[in-house]
C-alpha positions in Angstrom: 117.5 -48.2 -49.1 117.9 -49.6 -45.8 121.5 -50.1 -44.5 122.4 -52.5 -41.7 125.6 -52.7 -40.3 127.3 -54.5 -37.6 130.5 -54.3 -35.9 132.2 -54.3 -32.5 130.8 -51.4 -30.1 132.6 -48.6 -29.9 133.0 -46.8 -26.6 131.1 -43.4 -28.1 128.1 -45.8 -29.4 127.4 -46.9 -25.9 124.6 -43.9 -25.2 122.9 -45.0 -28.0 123.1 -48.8 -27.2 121.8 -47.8 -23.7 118.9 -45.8 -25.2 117.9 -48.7 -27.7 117.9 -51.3 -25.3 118.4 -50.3 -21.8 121.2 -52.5 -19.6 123.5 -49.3 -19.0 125.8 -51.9 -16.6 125.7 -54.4 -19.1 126.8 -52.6 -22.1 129.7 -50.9 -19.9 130.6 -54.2 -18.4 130.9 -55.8 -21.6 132.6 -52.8 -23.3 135.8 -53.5 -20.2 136.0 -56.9 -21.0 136.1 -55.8 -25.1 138.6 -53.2 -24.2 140.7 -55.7 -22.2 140.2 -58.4 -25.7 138.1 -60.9 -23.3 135.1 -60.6 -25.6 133.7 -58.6 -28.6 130.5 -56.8 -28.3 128.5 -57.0 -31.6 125.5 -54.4 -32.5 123.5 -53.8 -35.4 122.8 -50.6 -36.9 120.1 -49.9 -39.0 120.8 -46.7 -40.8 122.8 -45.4 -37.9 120.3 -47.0 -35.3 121.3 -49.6 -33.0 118.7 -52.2 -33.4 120.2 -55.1 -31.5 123.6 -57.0 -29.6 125.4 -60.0 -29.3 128.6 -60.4 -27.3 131.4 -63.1 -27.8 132.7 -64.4 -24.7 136.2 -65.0 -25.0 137.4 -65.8 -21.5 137.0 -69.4 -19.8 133.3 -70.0 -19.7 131.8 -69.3 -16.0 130.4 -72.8 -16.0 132.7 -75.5 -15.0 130.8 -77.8 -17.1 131.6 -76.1 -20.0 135.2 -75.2 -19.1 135.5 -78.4 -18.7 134.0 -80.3 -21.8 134.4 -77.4 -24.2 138.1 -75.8 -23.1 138.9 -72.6 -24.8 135.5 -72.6 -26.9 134.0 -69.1 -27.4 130.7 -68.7 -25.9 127.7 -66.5 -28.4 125.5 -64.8 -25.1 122.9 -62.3 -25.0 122.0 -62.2 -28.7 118.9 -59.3 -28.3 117.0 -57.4 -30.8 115.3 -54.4 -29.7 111.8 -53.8 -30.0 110.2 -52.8 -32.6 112.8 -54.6 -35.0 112.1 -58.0 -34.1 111.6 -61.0 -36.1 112.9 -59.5 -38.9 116.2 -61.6 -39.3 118.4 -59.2 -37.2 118.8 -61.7 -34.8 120.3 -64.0 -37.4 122.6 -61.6 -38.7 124.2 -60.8 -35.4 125.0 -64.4 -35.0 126.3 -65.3 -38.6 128.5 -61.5 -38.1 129.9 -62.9 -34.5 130.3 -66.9 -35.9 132.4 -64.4 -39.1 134.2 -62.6 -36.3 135.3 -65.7 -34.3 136.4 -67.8 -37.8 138.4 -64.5 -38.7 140.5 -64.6 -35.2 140.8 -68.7 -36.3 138.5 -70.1 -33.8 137.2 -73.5 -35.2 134.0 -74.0 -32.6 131.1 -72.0 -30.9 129.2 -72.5 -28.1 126.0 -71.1 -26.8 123.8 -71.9 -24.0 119.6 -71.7 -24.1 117.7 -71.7 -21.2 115.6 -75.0 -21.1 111.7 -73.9 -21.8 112.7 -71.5 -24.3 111.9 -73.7 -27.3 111.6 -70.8 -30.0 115.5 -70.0 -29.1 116.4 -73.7 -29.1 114.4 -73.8 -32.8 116.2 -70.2 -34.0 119.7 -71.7 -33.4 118.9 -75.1 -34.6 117.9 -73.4 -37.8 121.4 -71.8 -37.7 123.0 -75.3 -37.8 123.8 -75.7 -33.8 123.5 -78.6 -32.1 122.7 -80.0 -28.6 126.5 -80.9 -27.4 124.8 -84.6 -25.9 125.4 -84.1 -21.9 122.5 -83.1 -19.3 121.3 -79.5 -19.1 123.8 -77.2 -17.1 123.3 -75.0 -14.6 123.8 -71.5 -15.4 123.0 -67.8 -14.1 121.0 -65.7 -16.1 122.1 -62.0 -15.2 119.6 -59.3 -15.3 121.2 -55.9 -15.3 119.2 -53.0 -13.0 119.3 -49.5 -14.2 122.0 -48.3 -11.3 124.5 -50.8 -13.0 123.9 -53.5 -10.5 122.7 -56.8 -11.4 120.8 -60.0 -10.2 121.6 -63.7 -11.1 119.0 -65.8 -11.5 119.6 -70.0 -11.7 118.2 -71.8 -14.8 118.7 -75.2 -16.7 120.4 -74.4 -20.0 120.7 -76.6 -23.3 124.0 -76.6 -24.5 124.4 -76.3 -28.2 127.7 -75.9 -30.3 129.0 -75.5 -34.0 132.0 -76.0 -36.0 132.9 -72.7 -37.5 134.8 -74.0 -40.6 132.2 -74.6 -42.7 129.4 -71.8 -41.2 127.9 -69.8 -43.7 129.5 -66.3 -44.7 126.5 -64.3 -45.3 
């Protein structure tokens, strides 16, 4: 039988995070910001194999928009399922375990931001009950992650979609 769990990344599951998925500067700068409670990072494992991640940005979003029309509400980012366990509801999971996560630490409302022309993501979390918070897109950075830790950001439009938390599903 196959066995997925998912809980915050430990520090000696990071090699094997990196492995799966890549983003070695990523996964340690996100594990810092977990260690310093600024964030959670989220991974599935399948039967002891990481097969995806979602973080839970705690701190002040980097967007002024959003800091300043959605104060102190906790940003879902950089949901990813690895290949070859796509499309197989993973993805889905990670969100409903990090939407558990945030209700359990009492947080009412999340946020999440999807980059304009990606209409399957903007479909995925409209299935998952978000909605489009009714302002203009904002302008955010995507950051890519090079293997030597270093990064690049790169401007784009993003919807910006939230939920309330107090009645999200607890599957």
């Amino acid at each position: 039988m196959v066995h997925l769990e998912i809980h915050p990344v430990r520090p000696d599951e990071a090699p094997a995070l990196v492995a799966a998925g890549g983003q070695a500067g990523y996964i340690a700068d996100r594990l810092a910001r977990q260690a310093a409670d600024h964030g959670v990072l989220l991974a599935a494992w399948l039967d002891g194999r990481p097969v995806g991640c979602v973080y839970l940005w705690l701190e002040d979003a980097e967007e002024e928009e959003i800091r300043r029309h959605l104060p102190d509400i906790p940003l879902i980012t950089h949901l990813e399922v690895f290949e070859p366990d796509r499309n197989q509801g993973y993805g889905k999971r990670l969100v409903r375990a990090g939407e558990q996560e945030l209700h359990r630490r009492g947080l009412a409302v999340a946020a999440l931001a999807v980059e304009y022309s990606n209409k399957r993501a903007v479909r995925f979390y409209e299935r998952l009950g978000y909605q489009d918070w009714g302002r203009e897109f904002v302008d955010c950075n995507r950051r890519d992650w090079h293997e030597d830790g270093t990064f690049t950001d790169t401007p784009e439009k993003c919807y910006v979609f939230t939920k309330s938390l107090t009645d999200a599903p607890q599957d």
